[in-house]
C-alpha positions, 0 to 999 in steps of 0.5 A: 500500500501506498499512503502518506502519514496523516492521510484520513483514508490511509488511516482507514485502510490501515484500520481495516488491515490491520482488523483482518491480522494481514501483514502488509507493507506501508510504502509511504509517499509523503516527502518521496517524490520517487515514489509518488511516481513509482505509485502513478506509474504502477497505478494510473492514480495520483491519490493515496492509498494505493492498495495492492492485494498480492499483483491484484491493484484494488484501488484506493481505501473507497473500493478496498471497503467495496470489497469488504462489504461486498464479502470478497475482501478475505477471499482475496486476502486469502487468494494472496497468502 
């Protein structure tokens, strides 16, 4: 995942992580202006978080959410561990 520090949807997204028990990496972009890019490169986006569930790019905290309430999140989780 890509975020910034203080960032309210990194934050969430984090908290849903972290809710799960996932171990995950927190590229942070903050101040990095080579990351920044490597995250719009590999994303097309420009607005943080970018999540990565394994290869699978989710999207930002708005459809990692999706996924939750939609019940796929954990089979995607799972898919990837």
């Amino acid at each position: 995942m890509y975020s910034t520090r203080f960032c309210p949807y990194c934050i969430r997204a984090r908290g849903l992580l972290e809710s799960k028990q996932v171990s995950f990496t927190d590229i942070a972009v903050d101040g990095q202006p080579d990351r920044r890019q490597e995250m719009e490169v590999r994303s097309g986006r420009y607005t943080v978080p970018q999540i990565w569930i394994g290869e699978h790019h989710v999207g930002g905290y708005d459809d990692l959410a999706l996924l939750e309430r939609q019940g796929r999140l954990d089979e995607l989780l799972a898919m990837a561990s």
